[in-house]
Kinemage of the C-alpha trace (Angstrom):
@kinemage 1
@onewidth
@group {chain A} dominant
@subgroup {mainchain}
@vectorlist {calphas} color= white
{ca unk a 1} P -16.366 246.388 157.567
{ca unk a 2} L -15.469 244.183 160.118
{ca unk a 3} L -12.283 242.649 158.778
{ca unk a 4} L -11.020 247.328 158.258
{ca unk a 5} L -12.111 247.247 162.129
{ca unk a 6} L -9.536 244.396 162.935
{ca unk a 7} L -6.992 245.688 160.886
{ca unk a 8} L -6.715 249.294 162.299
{ca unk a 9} L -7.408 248.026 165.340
{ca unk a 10} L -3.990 245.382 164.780
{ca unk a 11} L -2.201 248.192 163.035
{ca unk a 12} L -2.853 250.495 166.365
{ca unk a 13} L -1.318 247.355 168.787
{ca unk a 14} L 1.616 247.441 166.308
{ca unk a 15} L 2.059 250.903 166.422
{ca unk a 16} L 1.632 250.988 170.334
{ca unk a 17} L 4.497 248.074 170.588
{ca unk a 18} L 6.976 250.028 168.691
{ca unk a 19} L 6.439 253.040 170.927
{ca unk a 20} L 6.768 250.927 174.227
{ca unk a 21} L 10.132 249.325 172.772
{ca unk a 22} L 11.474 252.802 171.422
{ca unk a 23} L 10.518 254.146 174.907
{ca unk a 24} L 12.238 251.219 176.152
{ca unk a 25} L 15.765 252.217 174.542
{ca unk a 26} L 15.042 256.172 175.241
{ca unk a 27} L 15.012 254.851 178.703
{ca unk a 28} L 17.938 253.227 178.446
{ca unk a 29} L 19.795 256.089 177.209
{ca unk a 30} L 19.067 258.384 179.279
{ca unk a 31} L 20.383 256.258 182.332
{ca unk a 32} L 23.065 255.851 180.483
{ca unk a 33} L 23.982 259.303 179.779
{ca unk a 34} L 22.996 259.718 183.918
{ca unk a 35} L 25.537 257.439 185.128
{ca unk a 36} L 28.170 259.694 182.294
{ca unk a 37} L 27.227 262.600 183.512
{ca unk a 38} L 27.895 261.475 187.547
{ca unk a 39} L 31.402 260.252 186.352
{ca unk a 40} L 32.271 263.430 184.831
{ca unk a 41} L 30.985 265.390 188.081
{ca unk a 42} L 32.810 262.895 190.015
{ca unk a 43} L 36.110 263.283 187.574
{ca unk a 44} L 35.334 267.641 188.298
{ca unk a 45} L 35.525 267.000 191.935
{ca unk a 46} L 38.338 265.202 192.256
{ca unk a 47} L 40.462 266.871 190.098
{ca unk a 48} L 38.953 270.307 191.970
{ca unk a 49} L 37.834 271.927 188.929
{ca unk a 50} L 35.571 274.123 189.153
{ca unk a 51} L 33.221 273.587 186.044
{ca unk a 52} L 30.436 276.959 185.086
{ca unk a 53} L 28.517 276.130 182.266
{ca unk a 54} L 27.213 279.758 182.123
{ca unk a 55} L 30.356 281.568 183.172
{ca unk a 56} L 31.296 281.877 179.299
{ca unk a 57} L 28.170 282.638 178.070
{ca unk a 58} L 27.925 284.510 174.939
{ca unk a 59} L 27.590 288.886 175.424
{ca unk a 60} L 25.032 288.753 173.165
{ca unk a 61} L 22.813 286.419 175.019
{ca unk a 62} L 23.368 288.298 178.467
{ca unk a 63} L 22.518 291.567 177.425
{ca unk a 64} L 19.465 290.450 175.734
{ca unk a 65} L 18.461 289.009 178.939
{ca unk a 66} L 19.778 292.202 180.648
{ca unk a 67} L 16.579 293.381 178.315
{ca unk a 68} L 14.065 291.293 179.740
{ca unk a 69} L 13.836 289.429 176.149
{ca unk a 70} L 14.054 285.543 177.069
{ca unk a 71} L 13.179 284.161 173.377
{ca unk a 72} L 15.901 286.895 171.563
{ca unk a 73} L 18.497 285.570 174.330
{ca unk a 74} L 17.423 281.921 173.066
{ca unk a 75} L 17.895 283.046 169.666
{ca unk a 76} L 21.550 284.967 169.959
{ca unk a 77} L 22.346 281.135 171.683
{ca unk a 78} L 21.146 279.018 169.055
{ca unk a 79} L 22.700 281.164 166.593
{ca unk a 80} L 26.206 281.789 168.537
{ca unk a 81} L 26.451 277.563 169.156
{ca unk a 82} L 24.179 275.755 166.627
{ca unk a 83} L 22.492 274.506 169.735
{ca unk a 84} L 19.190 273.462 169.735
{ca unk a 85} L 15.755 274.924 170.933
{ca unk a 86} L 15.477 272.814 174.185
{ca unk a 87} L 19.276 272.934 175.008
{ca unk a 88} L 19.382 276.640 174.383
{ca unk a 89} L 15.981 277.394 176.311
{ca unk a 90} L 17.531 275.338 179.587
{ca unk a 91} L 20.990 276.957 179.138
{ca unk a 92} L 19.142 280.750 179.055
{ca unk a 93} L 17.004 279.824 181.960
{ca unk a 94} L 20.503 278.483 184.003
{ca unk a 95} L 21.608 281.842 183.356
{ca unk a 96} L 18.345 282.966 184.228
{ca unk a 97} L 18.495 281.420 187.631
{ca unk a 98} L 21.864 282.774 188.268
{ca unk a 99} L 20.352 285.997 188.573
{ca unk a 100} L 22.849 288.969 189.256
{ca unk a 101} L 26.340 286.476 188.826
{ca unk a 102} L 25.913 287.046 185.567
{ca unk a 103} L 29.456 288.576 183.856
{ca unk a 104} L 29.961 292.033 182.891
């Protein structure tokens, strides 16, 4: 009995060292892909482009929103760009939050 204890309990510290290391690289990643994405605003300034990630969003996905129906706007997204759940819930609540701008 004792001897099951101490292995679960090793297998647990195991499993708990892999997460901190894989949480480790995560981490590192997304500083990483931080620093990228200051460059590329930096690059957008500079070159005094104008970048809207919603300004060509799909008609589809506006009017459903138009609607009031968030999760069909997510799904007209996901199925228009092969994007995602998460990336295509943030990108309807951007257009969310740009409230009337939205294009005709």
């Amino acid at each position: 009995m004792a001897a099951s204890l101490a292995v679960i309990v090793l297998c647990a510290v195991v499993i708990i060292i892999l997460m901190q290391l894989r949480l480790a690289a995560l981490t590192g990643r997304i500083a990483a892909l931080s620093r990228l994405e200051a460059k590329v605003d930096l690059l957008l300034q500079n070159a005094n482009i104008k970048y809207d990630p919603v300004a060509n969003a799909p008609s589809e996905v506006i009017e459903a929103l138009r609607r009031g129906a968030k999760i069909e706007a997510i799904k007209r997204y996901r199925e228009q760009t092969g994007a995602g759940l998460k990336e295509a819930k943030d990108f309807v609540e951007r257009l969310q939050s740009a409230g009337p701008v939205w294009p005709a």
